[in-house]
C-alpha positions in Angstrom: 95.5 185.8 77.8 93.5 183.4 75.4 92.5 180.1 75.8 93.2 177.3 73.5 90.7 177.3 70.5 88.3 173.6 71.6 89.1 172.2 68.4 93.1 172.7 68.8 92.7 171.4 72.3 90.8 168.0 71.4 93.4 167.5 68.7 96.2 167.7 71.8 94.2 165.4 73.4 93.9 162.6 70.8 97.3 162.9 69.9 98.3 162.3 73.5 96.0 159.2 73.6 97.4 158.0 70.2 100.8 158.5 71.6 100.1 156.6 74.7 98.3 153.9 73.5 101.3 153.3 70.9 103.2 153.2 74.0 104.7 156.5 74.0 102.8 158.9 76.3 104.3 161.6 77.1 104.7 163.3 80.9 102.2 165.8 82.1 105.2 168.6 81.9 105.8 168.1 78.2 102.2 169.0 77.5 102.2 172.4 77.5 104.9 172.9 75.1 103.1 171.0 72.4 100.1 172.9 73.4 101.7 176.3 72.8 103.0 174.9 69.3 99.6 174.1 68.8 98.1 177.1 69.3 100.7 179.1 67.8 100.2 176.9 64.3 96.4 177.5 64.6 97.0 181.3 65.1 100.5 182.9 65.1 99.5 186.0 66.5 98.1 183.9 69.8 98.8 185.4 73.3 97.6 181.9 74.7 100.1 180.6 78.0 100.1 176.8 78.9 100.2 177.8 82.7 99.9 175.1 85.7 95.9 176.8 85.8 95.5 175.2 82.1 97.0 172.4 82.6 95.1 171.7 85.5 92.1 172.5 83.4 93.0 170.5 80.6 93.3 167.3 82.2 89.7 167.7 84.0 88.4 168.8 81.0 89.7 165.3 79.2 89.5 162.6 81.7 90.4 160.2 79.5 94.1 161.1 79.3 94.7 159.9 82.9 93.1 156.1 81.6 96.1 156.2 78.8 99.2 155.7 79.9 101.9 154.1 78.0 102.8 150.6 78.7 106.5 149.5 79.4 107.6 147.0 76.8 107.9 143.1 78.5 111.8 142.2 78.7 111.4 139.0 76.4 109.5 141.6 73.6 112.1 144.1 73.9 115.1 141.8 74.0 113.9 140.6 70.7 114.5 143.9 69.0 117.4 144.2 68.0 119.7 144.3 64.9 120.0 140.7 64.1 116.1 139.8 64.6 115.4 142.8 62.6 117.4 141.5 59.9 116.7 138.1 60.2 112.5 139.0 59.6 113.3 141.2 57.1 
């Protein structure tokens, strides 16, 4: 099987810190599915698998994943967006 090109894999990687620190991060068990649509964009013919070894791998091999985790919203913040605010501001 083939790995996941470096490039392709530090481009998961950011996008998984962007993603968290917008407060979206994803779970560890979503990862792989956007790293096989990754790696099938970079090269359709790829016969790269996302298995548990990978994933393990990945997140050694980008220790700053684990630091970025997505932070819940505060009540009062959330509360505030709704409809009517949203229409209010705007």
């Amino acid at each position: 099987q083939m790995e996941l090109p470096r490039a392709v894999e530090n481009k998961l990687a950011d996008w998984l810190i962007l993603l968290a620190d917008r407060g979206f991060g994803l779970d560890w068990a979503d990862v792989p599915i956007y790293a096989l649509k990754l790696a099938a964009e970079a090269d359709p013919s790829t016969t790269f698998c996302a298995s548990a070894g990978w994933l393990r791998g990945f997140k050694e091999r980008h220790p700053a994943l684990a630091r970025h985790r997505a932070n819940p919203f505060e009540r009062n913040r959330a509360s505030g967006l709704n409809k009517e605010e949203v229409l209010f501001y705007f």
